[in-house]
Every structure is written in C-alpha cells, then in structure tokens.
C-alpha positions in Angstrom: 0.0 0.0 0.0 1.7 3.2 -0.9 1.6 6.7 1.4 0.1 9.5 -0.3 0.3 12.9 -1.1 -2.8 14.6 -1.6 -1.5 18.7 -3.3 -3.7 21.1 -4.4 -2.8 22.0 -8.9 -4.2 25.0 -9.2 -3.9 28.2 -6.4 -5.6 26.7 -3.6 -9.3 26.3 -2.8 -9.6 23.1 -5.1 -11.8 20.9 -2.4 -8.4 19.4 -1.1 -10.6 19.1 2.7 -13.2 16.7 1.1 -10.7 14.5 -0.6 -8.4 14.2 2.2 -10.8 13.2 4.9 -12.2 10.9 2.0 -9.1 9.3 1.5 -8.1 9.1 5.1 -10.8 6.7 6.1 -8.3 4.2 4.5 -4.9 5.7 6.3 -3.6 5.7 9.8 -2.1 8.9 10.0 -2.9 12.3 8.7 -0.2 15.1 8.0 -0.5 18.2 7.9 3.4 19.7 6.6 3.6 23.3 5.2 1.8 26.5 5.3 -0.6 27.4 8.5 -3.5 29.0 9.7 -4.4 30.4 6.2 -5.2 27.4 4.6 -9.0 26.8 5.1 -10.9 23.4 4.2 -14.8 22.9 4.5 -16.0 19.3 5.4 -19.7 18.4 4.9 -20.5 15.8 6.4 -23.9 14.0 7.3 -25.4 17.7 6.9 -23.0 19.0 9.5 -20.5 21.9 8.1 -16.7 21.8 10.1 -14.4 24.2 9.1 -11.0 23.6 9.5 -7.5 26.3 8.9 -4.5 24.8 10.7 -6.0 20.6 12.2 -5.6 18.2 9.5 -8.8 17.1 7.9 -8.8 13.8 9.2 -9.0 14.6 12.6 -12.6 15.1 12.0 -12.4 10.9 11.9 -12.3 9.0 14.8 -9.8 6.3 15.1 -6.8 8.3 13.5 -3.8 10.0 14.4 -3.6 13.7 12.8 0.2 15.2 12.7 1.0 18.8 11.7 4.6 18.4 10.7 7.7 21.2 11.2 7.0 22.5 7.7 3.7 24.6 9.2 3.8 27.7 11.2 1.5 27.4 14.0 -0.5 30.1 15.9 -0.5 28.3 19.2 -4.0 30.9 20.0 -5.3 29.9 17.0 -4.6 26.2 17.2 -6.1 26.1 20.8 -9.5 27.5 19.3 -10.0 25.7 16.7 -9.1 22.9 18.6 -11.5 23.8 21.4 -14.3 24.9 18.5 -14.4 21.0 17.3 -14.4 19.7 20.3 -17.1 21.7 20.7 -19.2 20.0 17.8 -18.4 16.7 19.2 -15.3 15.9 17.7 -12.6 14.1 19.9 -9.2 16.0 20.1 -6.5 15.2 22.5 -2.8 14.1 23.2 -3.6 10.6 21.8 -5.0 11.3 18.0 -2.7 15.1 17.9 0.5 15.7 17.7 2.6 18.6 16.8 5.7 18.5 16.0 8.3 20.0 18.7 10.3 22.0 15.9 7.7 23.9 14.4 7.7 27.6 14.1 5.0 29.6 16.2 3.3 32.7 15.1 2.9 35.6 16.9 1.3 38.8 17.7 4.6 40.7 15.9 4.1 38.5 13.0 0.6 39.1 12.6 1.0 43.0 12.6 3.4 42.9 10.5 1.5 41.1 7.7 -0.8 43.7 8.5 1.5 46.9 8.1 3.0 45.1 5.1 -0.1 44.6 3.2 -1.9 48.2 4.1 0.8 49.9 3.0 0.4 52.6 0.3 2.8 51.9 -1.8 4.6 48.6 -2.7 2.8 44.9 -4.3 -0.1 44.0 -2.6 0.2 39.9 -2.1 -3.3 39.2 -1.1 -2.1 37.6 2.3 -4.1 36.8 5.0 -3.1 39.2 7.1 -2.5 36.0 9.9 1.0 36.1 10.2 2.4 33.0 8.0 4.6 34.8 6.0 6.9 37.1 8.6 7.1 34.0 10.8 8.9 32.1 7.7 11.0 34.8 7.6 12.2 34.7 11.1 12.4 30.9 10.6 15.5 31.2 7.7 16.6 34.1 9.4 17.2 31.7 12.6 15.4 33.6 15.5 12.0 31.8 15.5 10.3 31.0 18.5 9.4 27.0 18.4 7.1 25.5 20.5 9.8 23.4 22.1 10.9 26.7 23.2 7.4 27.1 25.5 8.8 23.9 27.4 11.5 25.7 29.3 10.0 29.3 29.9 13.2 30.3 31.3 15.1 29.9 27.9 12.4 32.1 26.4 13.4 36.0 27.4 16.9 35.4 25.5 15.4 34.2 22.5 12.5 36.9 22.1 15.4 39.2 23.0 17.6 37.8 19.6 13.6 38.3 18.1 13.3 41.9 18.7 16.4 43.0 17.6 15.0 42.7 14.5 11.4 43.3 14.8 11.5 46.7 17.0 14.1 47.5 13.8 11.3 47.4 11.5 8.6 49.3 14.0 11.0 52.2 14.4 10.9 51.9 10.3 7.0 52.6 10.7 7.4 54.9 13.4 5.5 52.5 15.8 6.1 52.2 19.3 8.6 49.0 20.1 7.6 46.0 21.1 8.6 44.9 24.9 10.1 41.6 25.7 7.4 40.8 28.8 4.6 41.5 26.5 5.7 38.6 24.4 7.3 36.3 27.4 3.1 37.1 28.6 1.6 36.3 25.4 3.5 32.3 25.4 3.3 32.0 28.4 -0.2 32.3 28.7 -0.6 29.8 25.6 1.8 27.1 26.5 -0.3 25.2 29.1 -2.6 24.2 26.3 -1.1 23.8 23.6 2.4 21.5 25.4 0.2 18.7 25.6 -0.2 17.8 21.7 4.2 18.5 21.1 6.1 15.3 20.1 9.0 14.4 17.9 6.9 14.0 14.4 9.8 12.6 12.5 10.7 9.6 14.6 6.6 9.0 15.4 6.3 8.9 11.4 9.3 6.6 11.0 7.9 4.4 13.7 4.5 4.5 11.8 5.9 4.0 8.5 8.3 0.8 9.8 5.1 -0.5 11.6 3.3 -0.3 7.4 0.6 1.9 8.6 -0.6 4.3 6.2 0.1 7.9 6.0 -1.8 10.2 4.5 0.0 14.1 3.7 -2.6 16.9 3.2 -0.9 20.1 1.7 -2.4 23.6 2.0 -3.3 26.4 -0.6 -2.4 25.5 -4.3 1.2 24.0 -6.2 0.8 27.3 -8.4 1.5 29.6 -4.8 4.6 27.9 -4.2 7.2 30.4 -3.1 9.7 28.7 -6.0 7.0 27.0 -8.5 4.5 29.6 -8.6 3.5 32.9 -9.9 6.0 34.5 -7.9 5.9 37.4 -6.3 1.7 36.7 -5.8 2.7 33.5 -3.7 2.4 31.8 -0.5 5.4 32.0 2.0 6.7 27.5 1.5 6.9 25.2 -0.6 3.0 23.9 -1.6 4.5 21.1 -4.3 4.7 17.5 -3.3 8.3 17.2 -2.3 7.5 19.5 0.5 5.5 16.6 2.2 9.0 14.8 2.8 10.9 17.8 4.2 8.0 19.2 6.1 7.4 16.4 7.9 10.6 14.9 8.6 10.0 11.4 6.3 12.6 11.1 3.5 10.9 11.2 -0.2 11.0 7.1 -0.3 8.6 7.2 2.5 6.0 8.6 -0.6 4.5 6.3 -2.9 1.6 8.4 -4.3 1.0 12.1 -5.3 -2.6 13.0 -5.8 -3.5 16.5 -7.2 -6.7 18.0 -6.3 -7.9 20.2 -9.6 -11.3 22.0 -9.6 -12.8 21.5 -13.3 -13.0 25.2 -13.7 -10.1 27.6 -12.3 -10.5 29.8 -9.3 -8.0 32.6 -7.5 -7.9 34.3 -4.7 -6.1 37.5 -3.8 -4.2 39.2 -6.8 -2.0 37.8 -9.2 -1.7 36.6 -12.9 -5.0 34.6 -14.1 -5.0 33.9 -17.3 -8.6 32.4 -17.5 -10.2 34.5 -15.7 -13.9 35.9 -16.5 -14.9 39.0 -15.8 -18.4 38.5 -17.4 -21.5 37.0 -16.7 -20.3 33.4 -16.8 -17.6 33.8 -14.4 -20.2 35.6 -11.6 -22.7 32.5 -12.5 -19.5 30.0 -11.8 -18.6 31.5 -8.4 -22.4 31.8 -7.2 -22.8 28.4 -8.3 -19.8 27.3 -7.2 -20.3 29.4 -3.7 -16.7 30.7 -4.0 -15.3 32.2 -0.9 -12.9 31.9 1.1 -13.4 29.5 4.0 -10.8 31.4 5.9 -10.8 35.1 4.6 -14.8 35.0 3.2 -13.2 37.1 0.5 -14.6 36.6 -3.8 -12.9 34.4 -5.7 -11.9 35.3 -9.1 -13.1 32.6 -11.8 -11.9 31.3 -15.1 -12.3 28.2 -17.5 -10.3 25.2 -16.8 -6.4 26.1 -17.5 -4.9 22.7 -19.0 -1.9 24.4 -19.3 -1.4 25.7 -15.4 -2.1 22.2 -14.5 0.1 20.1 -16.6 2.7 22.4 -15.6 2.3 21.3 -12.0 1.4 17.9 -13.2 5.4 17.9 -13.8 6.7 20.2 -10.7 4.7 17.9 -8.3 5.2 14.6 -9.8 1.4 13.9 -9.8 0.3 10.3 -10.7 -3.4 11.0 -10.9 -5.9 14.0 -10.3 -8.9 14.3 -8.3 -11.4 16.4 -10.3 -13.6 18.6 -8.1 -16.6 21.2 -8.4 -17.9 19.0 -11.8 -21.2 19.4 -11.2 -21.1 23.5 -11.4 -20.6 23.4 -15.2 -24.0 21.5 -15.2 -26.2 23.0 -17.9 -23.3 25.1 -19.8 -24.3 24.9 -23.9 -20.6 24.9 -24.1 -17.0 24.9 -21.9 -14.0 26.1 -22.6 -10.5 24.6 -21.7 -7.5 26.3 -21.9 -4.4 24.5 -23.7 -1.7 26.8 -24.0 -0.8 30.5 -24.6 0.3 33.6 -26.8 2.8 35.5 -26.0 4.1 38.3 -27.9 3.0 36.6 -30.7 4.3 32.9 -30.1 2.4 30.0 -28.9 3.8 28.9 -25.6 2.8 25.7 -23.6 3.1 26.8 -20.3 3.3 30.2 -17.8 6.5 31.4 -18.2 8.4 32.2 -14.7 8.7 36.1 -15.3 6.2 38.8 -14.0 5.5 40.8 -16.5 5.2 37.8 -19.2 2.9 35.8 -16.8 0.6 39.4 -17.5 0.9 39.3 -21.3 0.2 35.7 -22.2 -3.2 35.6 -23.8 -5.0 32.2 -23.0 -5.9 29.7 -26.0 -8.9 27.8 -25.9 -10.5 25.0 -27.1 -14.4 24.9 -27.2 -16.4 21.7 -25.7 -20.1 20.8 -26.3 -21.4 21.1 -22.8 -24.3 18.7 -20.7 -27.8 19.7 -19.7 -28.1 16.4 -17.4 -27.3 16.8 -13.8 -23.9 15.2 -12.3 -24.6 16.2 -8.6 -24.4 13.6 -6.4 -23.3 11.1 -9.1 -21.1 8.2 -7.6 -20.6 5.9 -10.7 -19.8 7.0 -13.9 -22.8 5.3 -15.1 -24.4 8.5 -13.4 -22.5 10.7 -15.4 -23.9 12.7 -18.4 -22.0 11.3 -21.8 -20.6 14.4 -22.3 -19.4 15.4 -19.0 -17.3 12.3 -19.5 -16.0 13.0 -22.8 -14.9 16.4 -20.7 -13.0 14.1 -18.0 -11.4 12.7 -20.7 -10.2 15.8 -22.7 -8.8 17.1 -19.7 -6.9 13.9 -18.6 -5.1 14.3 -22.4 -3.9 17.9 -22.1 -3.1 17.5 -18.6 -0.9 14.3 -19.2 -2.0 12.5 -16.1 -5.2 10.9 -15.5 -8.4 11.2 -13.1 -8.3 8.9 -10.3 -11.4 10.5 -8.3 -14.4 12.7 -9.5 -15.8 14.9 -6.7 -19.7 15.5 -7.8 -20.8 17.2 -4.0 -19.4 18.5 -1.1 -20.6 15.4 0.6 -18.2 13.2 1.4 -19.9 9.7 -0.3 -21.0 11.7 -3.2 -17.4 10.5 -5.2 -16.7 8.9 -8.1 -13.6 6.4 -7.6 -11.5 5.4 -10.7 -8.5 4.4 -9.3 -7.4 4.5 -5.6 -4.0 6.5 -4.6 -3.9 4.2 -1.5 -3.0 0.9 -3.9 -0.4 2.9 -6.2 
C-alpha cells in the first residue's frame, strides 16, 4: 500500500478538505506539513458543516492519528481555538489522535501585525495575504530567530530568544514609526498559551518513522495550491513555502521514499484568490454565475474568488513540478447546464504559442489564453457516484482534460458530501 500525497494544482481552494478526509478513512495517520492557519478546508459531512485552517482534515475521523509536521507555522491561540471549537461539535481531540511536531515555528502577535503593516501599506505589491501572520514567521524561521514550540517547554530559555527576536522586529517598528515592542509582553503572550497547547508537542519525525516501519498508512494533506509555491508559482503573488509535493518529505521529517503516491486536487474550472496573474479569468456573466454556483469564498478570509475556465496548461505544468500520478477532479457538477466549456491549452505570447506560464512577472501578465471549445451537458452530475451516473458528455470532458493534462483522473468529486465521489482508481493501492 503506498503513502500519499494529496496537493492542491491550481492556487488553492480546489476541495483538497473533502478528498483528504475521503481518503483518510483508509490511512492511519494524517499530516499536515507546510503553510498554517491560512489554509482553510470545509468538510460536509452527514449535513453537519466543520471548518478547519490549521487541524488536519482527518481529525474530523475517529480512530486516527492527525500530525501537523515542522514544515507549518503554527499560531498556538489559534490552534487552541479551533481545537476547542471542534471539540465543541463533538469531535474528539486530545494528546492521543494530535501531535505537533516539537520543531515547528509559532506565530505571533509581531508577526501578525506585520502582515498587517505590510499589506496596508500605500505603496509597494499587494500579495493578497491573509493578514495571519504565515509569512513574517517564515522569515524569522530562515533568518534563525524563531520562536518553536519546544521553546514554550523551558519558559526560562524564552526571554533570551525573544530578546535575539526583537532586535530585529523593533528595527522594522521604528521603520513605521510605531512604538517598540517589549520583551514581557511577548514572554506574557507564550506563556499564557503554552499550558494548552504543550500537551499535543512530540517528535513528528521519529513518530512517522515508527508508523511508516510499523506499514501503517500515512496520508499528507498540503495547504493552498502548487501554483503559490514560493519557488513553483507565480512568484511574487505567492504563499510564504513550498506547496509542491516534495515539501510533504521535508515538512514532515519522512525522506521522499517514504511517498508512494502524489494526488493533485484540480477543480474542473479555475478559481484565484487575492491578486496575481489569471490567465482564465472571466470577468463577465459566466464567471459571476461559476462563483455563485460554485459558492466561491474563502473559507478562511470570506473574500470573492476570481473565476476562469479550466487552464490545461497551469495544470500540466504542476502535473510535472509535483510529480502527480493522478488528479482528483472537483466542483464537476457546477458546469451542469453550460451549452458549451472552454479549456485552456496553451498561450500567446508576444505573438508565439507557448505551452506553459512562463516564470517572469510581466510575461505571466501578457500571455493571452488559448482555448478549445467543448459541447457542454444539460443532465445533472450532482451527487453522481458511478460513472454510469454521469452525463456522456461530461465524460467525454474528463477525458479531454486527462489528455492535455498528461495525467489521468483517479477520483471525481460531484458534491461536497463526502460519499457523493466517483472512484476510478485509488492512490492508497499505487
């Protein structure tokens, strides 16, 4: 039985939540191993609604371990409400089915105004962060003078280390002409946190060795989108790590022969939040019906997502940057009824045909999209969970895309319900 990857081929927001607790009712162990409280995945399940930013989706299922690796930067004040929020709708979270790994990075309060000051500024590119935090507290973790949550185990090691932290942070206030930041402020605001947070730290490498020896199966969940990775994507309008596939290996502490299986999670149109290149996009009439079909928001910000025809392109490029074996296709049953769809297969660009986004700025906001034109359905494929369910031609779309994208579809999403899933092939036997 092979481990498997489960990373989102498009910019995030492709239904990775659904999949992964779909898929996890066949693994052992869940893994959470880059990004952080930004990431945002909506589980329906049985009618209830849980919505989850930082806990790996498979903690919603009893029975299994969930791990967030030291590839994600964790808010210990947000982990400890969302925590506390789920427990509040019933589902069981302690020391026995969570652990966090001992060398992860912790957000805090300086990191989160930062963002903040960062991304109201006047002048300068606007990202489209999240405002949370996730990107500042990478930085301090290459510039070696993160806080870890190790670190909240021996409170007396801590006023040193904030110390080495505000060096550089009250640096950048006095930039802003802000007030400095004081060292018992922060030693208050960990302090405060550690008590209930200490409880879920472990080593998450050797547990994962010890799980992987033992065969059990691990499932990795990545956050956001392969296109928002900070070396793969469409840089500078990117998230703050690595989103592609190897990143489950580093971010967790496994080596890369510990992965068997990379699924990507593609919706069967294209959707964007924040700003950014998007070549698909529609600003007409069709792209508002997708998104209020498609009720596109973000679970985590609530803001509009932008919406665009399926880029064939974009996703065979990640296709190749993540190593993908097979694609989940989401969100199918929003282009119910279309006369016609269009797909995306390549670009223009200053006058020559190109076959994927080139890396540079300013190209990535010249290329012109080039479409192909296919006869759309009028049957319905909600809820479908065979392809005998499945309208001819919403099929012969499946297939279309499985050719330009150079990889084929394992799974069909037709809900957000977790049964409501067409299986084709299953990651979890390789």
């Amino acid at each position: 039985m092979a481990n498997v990857v489960v990373v989102g081929a498009q910019w995030g927001d492709e239904g990775k939540g659904k999949i992964v607790d779909w898929l996890s009712e066949q693994a052992d162990v869940v893994v959470r191993y880059q990004g952080g409280h930004n990431a945002g995945h909506t589980l329906v399940i049985d009618g209830t609604v849980y919505k989850l930013s930082l806990l790996p989706s498979g903690v919603i299922r009893p029975g299994k371990r969930a791990v967030i690796g030291n590839g994600v930067v964790v808010d210990p004040h947000a982990l400890a409400a969302e925590i506390e929020r789920l427990q509040g709708q019933g589902i069981v979270i302690d020391p026995a089915n969570l652990v966090v790994a001992d060398n992860a990075t912790l957000i805090l309060s300086i990191h989160r105004e930062l963002d903040a000051l960062r991304e109201g500024e006047g002048s300068g590119t606007k990202i489209g962060t999240t405002k949370r935090g996730i990107g500042p507290a990478y930085e301090d973790k290459v510039g070696r003078r993160a806080i870890r949550l190790m670190d909240l185990a021996d409170l007396s090691s801590l006023p040193e280390k904030i110390d080495r932290l505000l060096v550089h942070h009250n640096a950048l206030r006095r930039g802003f002409n802000l007030p400095e930041f004081q060292l018992a402020a922060i030693y208050d605001e960990l302090a405060s946190i550690a008590p209930k947070v200490l409880p879920y730290m472990g080593s998450v490498w050797s547990i994962l060795d010890d799980d992987r020896r033992a065969g059990r199966r691990i499932l990795f969940e990545g956050a956001q989108g392969a296109l928002l990775d900070i070396d793969h994507g469409t840089y500078p309008f990117v998230t703050s790590s690595n989103t592609v596939a190897g990143q489950a290996a580093t971010g967790s502490g496994l080596g890369p022969g510990a992965i068997g299986y990379v699924l990507g999670i593609a919706k069967a149109y294209t959707t964007r939040v924040g700003e950014g290149p998007f070549p698909t996009e529609l600003h007409d009439e069709t792209g508002q019906l997708i998104g209020e079909r498609g009720r596109e928001f973000g679970t985590v910000t609530g803001r509009k997502r932008r919406c665009g025809w399926f880029d064939a392109a974009l996703v065979r490029q990640t296709v190749k940057t993540s190593g993908i074996d097979g694609i989940a296709l989401t969100k199918l049953d929003i282009l119910d009824g279309f006369k016609t769809v269009k797909v995306c297969t390549g670009y223009r660009l200053d006058g020559a045909v190109v076959d994927h986004l080139p890396a540079s700025q300013g190209a990535q906001g010249r290329v012109e999209p080039i479409y192909e034109e296919i006869e759309g359905w009028s049957g319905s494929t909600a809820g479908a969970r065979s392809w005998a369910d499945l309208p001819a031609q919403a099929i012969k779309y499946v297939r279309r895309i499985e050719e330009l994208i150079g990889t084929s579809v394992a799974l069909v999403s037709t809900s957000p319900e977790r049964d409501d899933t067409i299986l084709v092939r299953n990651p979890f036997e390789g």
